[in-house]
N, C-alpha and C positions, 0 to 999 in steps of 0.2 A: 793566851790572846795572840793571833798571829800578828807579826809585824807587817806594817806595811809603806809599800816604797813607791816613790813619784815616780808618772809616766810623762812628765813636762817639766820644763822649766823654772822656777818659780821664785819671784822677788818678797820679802820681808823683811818689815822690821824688827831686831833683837828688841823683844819689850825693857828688857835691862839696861844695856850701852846704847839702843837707838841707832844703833849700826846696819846699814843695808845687807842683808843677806842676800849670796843669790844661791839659790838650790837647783842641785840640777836633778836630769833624772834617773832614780835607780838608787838615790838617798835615803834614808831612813831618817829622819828631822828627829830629834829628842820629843818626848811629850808637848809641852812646853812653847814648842817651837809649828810642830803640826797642828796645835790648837789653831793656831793663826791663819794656816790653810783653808781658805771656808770654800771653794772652787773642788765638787765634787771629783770634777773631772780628771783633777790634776793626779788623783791615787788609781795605782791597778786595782784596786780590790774594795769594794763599798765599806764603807764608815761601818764597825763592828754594832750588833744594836745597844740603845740606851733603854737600859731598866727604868722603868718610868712606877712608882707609889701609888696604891688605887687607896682615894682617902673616901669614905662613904661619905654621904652628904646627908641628914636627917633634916625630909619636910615638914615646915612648918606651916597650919593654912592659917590664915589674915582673912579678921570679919573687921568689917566697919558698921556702927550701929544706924538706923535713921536717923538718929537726931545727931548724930555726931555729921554727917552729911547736910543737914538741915543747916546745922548752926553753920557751916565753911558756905554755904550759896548765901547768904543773909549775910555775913559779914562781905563777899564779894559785891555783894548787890549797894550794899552802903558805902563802901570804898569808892568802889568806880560807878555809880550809877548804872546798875546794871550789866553792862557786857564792853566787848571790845567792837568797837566803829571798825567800819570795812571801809578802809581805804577808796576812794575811786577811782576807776580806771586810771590809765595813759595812755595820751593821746600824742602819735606822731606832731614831730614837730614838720611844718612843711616846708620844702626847701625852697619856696618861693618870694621876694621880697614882699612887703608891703608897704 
């Protein structure tokens, strides 16, 4: 894995002691320490790739019966009397006294 080293500046905090770091450039930061670098720009050389796990996924298909449907509107309908009330408009207030 090549190493690689800052082409700026760069402030952090030691996650350990809580001590301001300041990194210049042409550094090579401990692991540890580059983690904390998230500013692409700050490295000559782009972030090495991450092996990322392909986990397969197995579809399942979902039926719902009619009556299993029936029964969920029938209990809606008794609850709430039917459905949901639509709001009415709004209406500007006017800026005029009365």
């Amino acid at each position: 894995m090549p190493v690689r080293h800052l082409i700026a500046a760069v402030y952090v905090q030691d996650p350990a002691t809580r001590e301001v770091l300041i990194l210049l450039p042409g550094e090579s930061p401990a692991p540890e320490i580059a983690a904390l670098i998230t500013n692409p720009d700050a490295w000559d050389a782009p972030a090495p790739p991450v092996e990322t796990e392909v986990v397969e996924v197995e579809e399942v298909e979902v039926t719902v019966s009619r009556s299993a449907t029936g029964a969920a509107e029938e209990e809606t309908a008794e609850a709430g009397g039917g459905g949901a009330r639509k709001a009415p408009p709004r209406r500007p207030r006017s800026s005029g006294s009365s």
